[in-house]
Structure formats: C-alpha cells, structure tokens
ZAMARLUM-634588 format. One record per residue (C-alpha): x, y, z; residue in three letters. Coordinates in steps of 0.1 Angstrom, whole numbers, padded with zeros to 4 digits. Each point is the difference from the previous one (the first is absolute). Layout:
<rec <X Y Z> 'ALA'>
...
REM end
This chain:
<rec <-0121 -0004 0386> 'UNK'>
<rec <-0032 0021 0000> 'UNK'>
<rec <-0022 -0034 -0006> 'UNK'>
<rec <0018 -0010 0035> 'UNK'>
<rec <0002 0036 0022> 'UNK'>
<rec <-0040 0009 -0016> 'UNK'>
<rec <-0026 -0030 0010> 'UNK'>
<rec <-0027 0009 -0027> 'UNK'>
<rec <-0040 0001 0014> 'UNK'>
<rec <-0007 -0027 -0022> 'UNK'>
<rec <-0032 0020 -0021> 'UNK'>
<rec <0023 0024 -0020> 'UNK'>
<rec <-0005 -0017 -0033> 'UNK'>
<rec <-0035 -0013 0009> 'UNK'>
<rec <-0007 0042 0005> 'UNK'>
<rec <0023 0010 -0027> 'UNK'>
<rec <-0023 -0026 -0022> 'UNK'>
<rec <-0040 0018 0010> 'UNK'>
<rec <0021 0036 -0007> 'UNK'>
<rec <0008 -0012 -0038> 'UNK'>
<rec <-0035 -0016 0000> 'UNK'>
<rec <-0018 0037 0013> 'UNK'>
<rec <0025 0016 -0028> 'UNK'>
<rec <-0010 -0024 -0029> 'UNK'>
<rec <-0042 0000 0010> 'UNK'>
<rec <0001 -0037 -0007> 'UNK'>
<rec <0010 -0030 0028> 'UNK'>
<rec <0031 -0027 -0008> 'UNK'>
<rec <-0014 -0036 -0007> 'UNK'>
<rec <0039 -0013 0002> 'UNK'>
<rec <0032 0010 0019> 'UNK'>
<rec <0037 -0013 -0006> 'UNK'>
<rec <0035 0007 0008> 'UNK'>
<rec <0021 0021 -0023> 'UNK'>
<rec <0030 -0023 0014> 'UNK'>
<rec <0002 -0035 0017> 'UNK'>
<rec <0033 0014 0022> 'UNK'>
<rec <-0004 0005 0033> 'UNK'>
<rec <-0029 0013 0022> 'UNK'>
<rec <-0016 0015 -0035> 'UNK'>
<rec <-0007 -0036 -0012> 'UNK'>
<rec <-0023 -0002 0035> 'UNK'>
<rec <-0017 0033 -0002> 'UNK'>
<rec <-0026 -0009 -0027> 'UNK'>
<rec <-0008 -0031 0023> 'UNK'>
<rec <-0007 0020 0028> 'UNK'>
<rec <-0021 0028 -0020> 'UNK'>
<rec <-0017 -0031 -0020> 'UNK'>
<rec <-0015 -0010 0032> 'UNK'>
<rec <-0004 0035 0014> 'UNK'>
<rec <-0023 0008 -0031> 'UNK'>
<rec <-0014 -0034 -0008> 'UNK'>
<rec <0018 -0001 -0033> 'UNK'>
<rec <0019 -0025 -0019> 'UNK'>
<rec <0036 0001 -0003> 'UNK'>
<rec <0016 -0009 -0036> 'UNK'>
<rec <0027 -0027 0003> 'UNK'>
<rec <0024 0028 -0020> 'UNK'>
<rec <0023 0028 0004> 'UNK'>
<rec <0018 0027 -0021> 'UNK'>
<rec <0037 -0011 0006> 'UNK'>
<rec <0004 -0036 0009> 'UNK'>
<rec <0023 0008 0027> 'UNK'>
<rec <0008 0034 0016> 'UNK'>
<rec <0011 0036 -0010> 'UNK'>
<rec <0006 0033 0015> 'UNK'>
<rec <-0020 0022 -0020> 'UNK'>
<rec <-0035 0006 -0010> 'UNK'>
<rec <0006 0002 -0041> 'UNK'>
<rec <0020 -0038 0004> 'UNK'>
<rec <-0034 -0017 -0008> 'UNK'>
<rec <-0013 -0020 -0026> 'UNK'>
<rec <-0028 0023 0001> 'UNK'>
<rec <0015 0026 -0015> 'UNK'>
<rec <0024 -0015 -0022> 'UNK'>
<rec <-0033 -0012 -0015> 'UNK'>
<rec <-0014 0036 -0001> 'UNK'>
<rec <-0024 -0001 0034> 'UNK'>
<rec <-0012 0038 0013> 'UNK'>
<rec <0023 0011 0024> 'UNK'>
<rec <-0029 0021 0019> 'UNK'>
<rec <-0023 0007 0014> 'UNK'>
<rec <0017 -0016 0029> 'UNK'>
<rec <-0003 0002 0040> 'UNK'>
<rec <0025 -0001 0029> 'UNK'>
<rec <-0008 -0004 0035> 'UNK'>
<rec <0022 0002 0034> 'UNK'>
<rec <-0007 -0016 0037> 'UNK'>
<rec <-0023 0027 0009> 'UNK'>
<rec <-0020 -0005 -0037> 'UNK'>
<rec <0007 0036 -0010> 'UNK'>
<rec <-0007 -0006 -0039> 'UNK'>
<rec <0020 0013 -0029> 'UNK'>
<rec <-0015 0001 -0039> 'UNK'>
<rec <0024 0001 -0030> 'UNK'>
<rec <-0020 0010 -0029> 'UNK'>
<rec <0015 0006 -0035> 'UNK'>
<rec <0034 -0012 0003> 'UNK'>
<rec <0012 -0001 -0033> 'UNK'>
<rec <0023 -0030 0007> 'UNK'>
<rec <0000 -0028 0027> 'UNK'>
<rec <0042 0016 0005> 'UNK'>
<rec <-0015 0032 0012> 'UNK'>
<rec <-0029 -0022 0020> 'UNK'>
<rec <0034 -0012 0021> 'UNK'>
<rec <0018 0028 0004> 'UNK'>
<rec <-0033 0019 0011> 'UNK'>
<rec <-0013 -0031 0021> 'UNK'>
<rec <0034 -0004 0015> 'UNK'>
<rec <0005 0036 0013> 'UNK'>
<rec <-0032 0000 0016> 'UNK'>
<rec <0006 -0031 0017> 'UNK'>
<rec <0028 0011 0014> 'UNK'>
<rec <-0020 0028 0015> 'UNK'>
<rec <-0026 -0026 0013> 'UNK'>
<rec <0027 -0016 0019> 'UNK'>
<rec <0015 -0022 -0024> 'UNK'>
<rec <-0024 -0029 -0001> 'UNK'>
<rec <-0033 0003 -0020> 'UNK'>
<rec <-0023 -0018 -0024> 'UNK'>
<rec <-0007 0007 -0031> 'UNK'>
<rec <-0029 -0012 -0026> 'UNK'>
<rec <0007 0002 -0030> 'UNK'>
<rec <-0023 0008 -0032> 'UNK'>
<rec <-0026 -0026 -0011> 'UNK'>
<rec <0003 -0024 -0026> 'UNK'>
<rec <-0024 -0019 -0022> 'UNK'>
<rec <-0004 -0032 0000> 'UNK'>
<rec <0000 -0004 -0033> 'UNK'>
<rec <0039 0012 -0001> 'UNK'>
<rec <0009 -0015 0034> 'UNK'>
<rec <0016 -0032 -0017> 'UNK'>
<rec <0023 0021 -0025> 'UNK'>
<rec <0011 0024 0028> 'UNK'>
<rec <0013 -0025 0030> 'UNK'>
<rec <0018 -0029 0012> 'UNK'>
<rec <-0024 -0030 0003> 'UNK'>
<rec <0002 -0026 0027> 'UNK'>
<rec <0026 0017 0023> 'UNK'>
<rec <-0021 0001 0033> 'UNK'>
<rec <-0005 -0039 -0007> 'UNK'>
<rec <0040 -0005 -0009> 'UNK'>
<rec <0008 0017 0033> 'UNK'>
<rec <-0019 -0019 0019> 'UNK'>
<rec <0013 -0035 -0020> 'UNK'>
<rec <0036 0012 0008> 'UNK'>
<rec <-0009 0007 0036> 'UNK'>
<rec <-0015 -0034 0004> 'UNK'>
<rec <0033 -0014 -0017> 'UNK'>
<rec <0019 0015 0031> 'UNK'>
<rec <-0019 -0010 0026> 'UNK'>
<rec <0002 -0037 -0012> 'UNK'>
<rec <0034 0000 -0006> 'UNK'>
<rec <0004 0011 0034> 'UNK'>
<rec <-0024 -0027 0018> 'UNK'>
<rec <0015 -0023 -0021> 'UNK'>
<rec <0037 0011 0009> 'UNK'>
<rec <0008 0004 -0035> 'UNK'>
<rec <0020 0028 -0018> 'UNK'>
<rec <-0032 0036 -0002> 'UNK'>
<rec <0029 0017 -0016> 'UNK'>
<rec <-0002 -0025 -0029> 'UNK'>
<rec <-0036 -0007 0003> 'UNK'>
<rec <-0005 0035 -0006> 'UNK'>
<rec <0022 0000 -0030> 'UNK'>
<rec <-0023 -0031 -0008> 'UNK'>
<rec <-0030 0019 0001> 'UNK'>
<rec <0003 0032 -0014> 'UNK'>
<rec <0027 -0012 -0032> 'UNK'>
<rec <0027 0018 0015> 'UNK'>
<rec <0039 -0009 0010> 'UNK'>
<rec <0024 0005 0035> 'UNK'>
<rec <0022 0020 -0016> 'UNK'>
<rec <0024 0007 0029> 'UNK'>
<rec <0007 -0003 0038> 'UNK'>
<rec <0015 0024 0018> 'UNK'>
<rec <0001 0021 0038> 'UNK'>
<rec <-0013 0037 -0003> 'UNK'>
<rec <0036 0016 0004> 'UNK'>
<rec <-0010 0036 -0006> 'UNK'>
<rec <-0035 0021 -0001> 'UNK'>
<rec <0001 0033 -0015> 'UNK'>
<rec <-0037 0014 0003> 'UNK'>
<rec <-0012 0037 -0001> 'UNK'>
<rec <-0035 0013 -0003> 'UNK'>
<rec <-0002 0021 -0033> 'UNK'>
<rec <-0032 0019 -0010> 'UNK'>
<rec <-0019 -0029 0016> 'UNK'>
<rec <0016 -0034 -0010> 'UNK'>
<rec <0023 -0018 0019> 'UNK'>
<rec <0030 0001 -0024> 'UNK'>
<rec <0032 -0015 0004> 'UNK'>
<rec <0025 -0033 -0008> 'UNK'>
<rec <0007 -0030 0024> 'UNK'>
<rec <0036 -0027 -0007> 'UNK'>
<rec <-0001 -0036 0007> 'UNK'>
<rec <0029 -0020 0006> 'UNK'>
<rec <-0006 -0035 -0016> 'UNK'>
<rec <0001 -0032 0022> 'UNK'>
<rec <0001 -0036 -0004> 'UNK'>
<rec <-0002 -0005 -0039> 'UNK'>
<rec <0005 0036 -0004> 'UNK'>
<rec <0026 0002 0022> 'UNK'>
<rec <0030 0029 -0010> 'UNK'>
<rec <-0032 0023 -0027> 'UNK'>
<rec <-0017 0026 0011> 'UNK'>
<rec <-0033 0013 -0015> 'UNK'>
<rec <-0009 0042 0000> 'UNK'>
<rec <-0035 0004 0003> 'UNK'>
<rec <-0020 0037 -0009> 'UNK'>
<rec <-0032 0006 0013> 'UNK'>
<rec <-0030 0025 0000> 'UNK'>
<rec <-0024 -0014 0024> 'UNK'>
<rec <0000 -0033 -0020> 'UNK'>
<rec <0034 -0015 -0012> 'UNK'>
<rec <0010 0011 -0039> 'UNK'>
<rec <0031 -0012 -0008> 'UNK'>
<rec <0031 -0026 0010> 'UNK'>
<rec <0032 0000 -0012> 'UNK'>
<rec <0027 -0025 0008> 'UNK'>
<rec <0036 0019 -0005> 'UNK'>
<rec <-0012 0024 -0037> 'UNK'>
<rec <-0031 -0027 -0012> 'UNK'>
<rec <-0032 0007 0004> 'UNK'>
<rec <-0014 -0035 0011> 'UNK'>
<rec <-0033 0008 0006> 'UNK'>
<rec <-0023 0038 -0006> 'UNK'>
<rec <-0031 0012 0000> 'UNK'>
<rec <-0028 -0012 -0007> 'UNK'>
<rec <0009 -0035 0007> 'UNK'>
<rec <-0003 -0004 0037> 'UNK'>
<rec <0034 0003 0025> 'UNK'>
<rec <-0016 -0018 0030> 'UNK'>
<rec <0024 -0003 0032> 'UNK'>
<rec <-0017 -0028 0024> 'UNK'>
<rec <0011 -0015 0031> 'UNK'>
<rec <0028 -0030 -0007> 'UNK'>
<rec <-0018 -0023 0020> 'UNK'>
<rec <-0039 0008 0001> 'UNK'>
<rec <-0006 0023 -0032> 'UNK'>
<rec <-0015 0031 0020> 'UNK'>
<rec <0006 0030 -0019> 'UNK'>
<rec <0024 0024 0006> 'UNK'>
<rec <-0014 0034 -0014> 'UNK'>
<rec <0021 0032 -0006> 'UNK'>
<rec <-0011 0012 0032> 'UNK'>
<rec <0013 -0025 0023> 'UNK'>
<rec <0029 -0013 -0012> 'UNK'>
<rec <0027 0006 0023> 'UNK'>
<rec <0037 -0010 0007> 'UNK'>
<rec <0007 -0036 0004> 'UNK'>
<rec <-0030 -0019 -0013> 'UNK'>
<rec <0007 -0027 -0018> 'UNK'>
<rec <-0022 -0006 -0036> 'UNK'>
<rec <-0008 -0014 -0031> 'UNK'>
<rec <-0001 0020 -0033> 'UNK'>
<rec <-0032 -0010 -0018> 'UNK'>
<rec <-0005 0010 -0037> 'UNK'>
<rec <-0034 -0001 -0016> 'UNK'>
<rec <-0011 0005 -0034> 'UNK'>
<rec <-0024 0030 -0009> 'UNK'>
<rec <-0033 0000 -0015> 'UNK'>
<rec <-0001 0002 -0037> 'UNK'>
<rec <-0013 0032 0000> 'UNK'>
<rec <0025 0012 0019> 'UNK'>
<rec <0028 -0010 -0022> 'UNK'>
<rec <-0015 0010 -0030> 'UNK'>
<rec <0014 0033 -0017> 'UNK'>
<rec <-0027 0024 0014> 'UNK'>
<rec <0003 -0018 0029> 'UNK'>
<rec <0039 0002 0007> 'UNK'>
<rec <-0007 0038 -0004> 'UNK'>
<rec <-0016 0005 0032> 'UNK'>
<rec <0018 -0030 0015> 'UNK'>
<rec <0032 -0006 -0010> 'UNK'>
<rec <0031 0010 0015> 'UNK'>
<rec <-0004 0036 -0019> 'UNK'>
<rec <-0024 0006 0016> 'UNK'>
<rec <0014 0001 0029> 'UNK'>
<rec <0032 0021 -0011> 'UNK'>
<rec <0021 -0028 -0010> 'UNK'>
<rec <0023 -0006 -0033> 'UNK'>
<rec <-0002 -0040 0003> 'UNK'>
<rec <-0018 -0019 -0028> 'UNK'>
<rec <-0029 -0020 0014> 'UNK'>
<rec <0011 -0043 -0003> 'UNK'>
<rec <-0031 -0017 0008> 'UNK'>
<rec <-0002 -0031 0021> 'UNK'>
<rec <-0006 -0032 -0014> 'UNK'>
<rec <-0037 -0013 0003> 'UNK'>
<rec <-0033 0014 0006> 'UNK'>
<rec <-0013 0019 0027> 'UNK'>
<rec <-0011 -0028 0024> 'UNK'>
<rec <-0001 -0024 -0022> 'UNK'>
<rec <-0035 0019 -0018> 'UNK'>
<rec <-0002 0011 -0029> 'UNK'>
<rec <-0013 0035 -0011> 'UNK'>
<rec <-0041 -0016 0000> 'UNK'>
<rec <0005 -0017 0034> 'UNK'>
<rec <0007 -0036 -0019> 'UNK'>
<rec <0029 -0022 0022> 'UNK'>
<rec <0034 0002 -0018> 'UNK'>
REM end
C-alpha cells in the first residue's frame, strides 16, 4: 500500500540517475525500465524527458517482479553496482561493490525501508553493445498495443477482457468473486494468498492464488494451472482494469488472465531466478501455450 499512503515527488529517479552519473564520471546517453509493470514502466519516461534522453523501447522482465536480481539483466551477467537509491527528500544512497545483485536487494531494500518505504533506485550502466542480449525488447511498445486494445474494445462495447487476451497472446483462465484476502507485510513485500469462487462458466471451482507483490502462482483444488513467470493477471470482468495485489479486496468480481513469458524467462537460467523456486515453491513450472504477446524473442510478430 506504500505506492498509495507515500505520493512520490516525482524527481527521485531523475536525482537518483545525476548521483550514478557524478559516481561513474561519465553522463547516460539512454535510460530504460528494468520492468514494464506498474509505475516502473513510466519512470524512465519521466527521467527521459527530465534529462533529455532517449528511452529504449525494452525492459529486463517483460512483466513485473518483486526483487531486484529477477531481471534479465543479470541473468545475463549485468554489474549489480555501482548503483544509487534516492527517497522524497533526494537523500542519496551508493552501493558499491556488491558482489551479487541478491545482496544489491537485500541491502537496497533495508535502506528503503528506512527512507520511508518508497525510493528510486538506478541501477548500473550498461553498454550498448550488450543491451540487446541483456533485455526484453519491444515491451514498452506491447503495453501500450495492449492498452489501445482495451480502450477500443471498450468504445466499441466489445469484450477488453478478450481483447486483451487478443493482444498480449494470453487466455481468461477463470472467473471468480474475491472470497478471501490474506495479506501481511513481510520484510517489505506485500505477501499473502487471495480465493475466488468461480461464476458463470466456472460456477461451483474455486482458484487459490499466492502472491508477493505480483501474483506467482494459482492452483485450482492440488494443480498448479498457472506459475511464475508466466503472467497471473486478475482484471476487471467487465472493463479489464487491473486489479493489483494491493487492492484487491472482498467481493470484486474478475477475470483470471494467463500470459505467456518471455523466452528468456522460461529458459533454464531463466526459470532459476523466475520460476516458482524461486519463490519457495515445490511446483514444476508448465508453461503457457504461445508466445509472449504474440512476439517473438527478436521483436518479429508471432
């Protein structure tokens, strides 16, 4: 709830950005997101044209993930540091010589929490000669193709549940009503499991969903239907809005959208930082049919 309770200055990352720049002796000529989930798919936008720098149409996840080490980045061997956080008031923080990007998030974590519990970080440079191999390509354009899917689909009163599965190559798995939230904050993620009761073609199922800021895992009765990485999405029935992890509440009615990862997330390597392991649980990962938004690993239409 902190991205609710906190409203951010709106120059964290754009500060957080110069600091790394002072730190390295040498100015950015590109920013991008490290995920295309949430607020962090807008920040690069805003520092882009804070700075006067180009944002790459790319991320390091495809989607979004609690911590710092769940990026493409490093699967692909990027520096974890040096690397800058910076709170509301732009009190700066430099991580230098983290021997891992898992000790960058427990360090950066714990520190945020002590800022507050809402900063931005910048993460170390990389060259643009490796940016291709190390990220997610086209995911800031294939958010905003899926966006545009659900607004037409809504001024054409057509189904945005399925012209969001349309768009991004995924599948309405379920529908249900939120019959139970179990949330609690542990050492800063919003942790917990929410039940849906099925209605209309799922009338009499229920779905169990698990969550650490983002959703991980669903099982209907002892299956595993759907797990990270592909993306769990719970939308609005009727108008697709997104119902994150942090306001999902008792008696909303929603869709269960399942979207297939990125390749790179699926691979071997990949399901080691991203799979349900990851995350502390014993289910073995079934990937989705398709391809992540109908695009293929080089940004060709599947």
């Amino acid at each position: 709830m902190i991205g609710i309770e906190r409203v951010v200055r709106g120059d964290e990352a754009f500060m957080a950005l110069r600091a790394l720049e002072r730190r390295l002796g040498r100015a950015a000529t590109h920013v991008l997101p490290s995920e295309v989930g949430g607020s962090n798919s807008a920040l690069p936008i805003v520092v882009g044209s804070l700075a006067g720098l180009p944002v790459v149409d790319a991320d390091g996840m495809g989607r979004a993930f609690p911590e710092i080490q769940q990026t493409s980045f490093f699967v692909e061997g990027a520096s974890p540091s040096p690397a800058v956080l910076c709170d509301y008031r732009h009190s700066t923080v430099t991580f230098d010589g983290m021997p891992d990007a898992r000790a960058l998030e427990r360090m950066a974590r714990a520190v945020t929490v002590a800022m507050g519990g809402a900063a931005s970080l910048a993460l170390a440079p990389i060259a643009g000669a490796d940016l291709r191999a190390m990220t997610i390509p086209d995911t800031l354009s294939f958010a905003r193709r899926l966006g545009a899917a659900v607004r037409e689909a809504r001024r054409a009163h057509a189904d945005p549940v399925a012209a969001a599965c349309a768009a991004s190559g995924g599948a309405r798995l379920f529908l249900g009503k939120v019959a139970d939230v179990q949330r609690r904050l542990v050492a800063g993620f919003a942790r917990g499991e929410l039940l849906l009761e099925g209605f209309g073609e799922c009338g009499g199922r229920t779905l169990r969903v698990a969550f650490q800021n983002e959703n991980l895992i669903a099982w209907e009765g002892d299956e595993a239907i759907v797990t990270a990485p592909d993306l769990l999405c719970l939308v609005d029935e009727t108008t697709a809005e997104p119902v994150t992890t942090e306001v999902v509440r008792y008696g909303l009615r929603v869709a269960v959208v399942g979207i297939p990862a990125p390749a790179l997330l699926r691979s071997e390597r990949g399901l080691a930082v991203f799979g349900p392991a990851a995350f502390g649980y014993d289910v073995p990962y079934r990937p989705l049919p398709g391809d992540y938004g109908g695009v293929t690993r080089t940004g060709e239409e599947g």
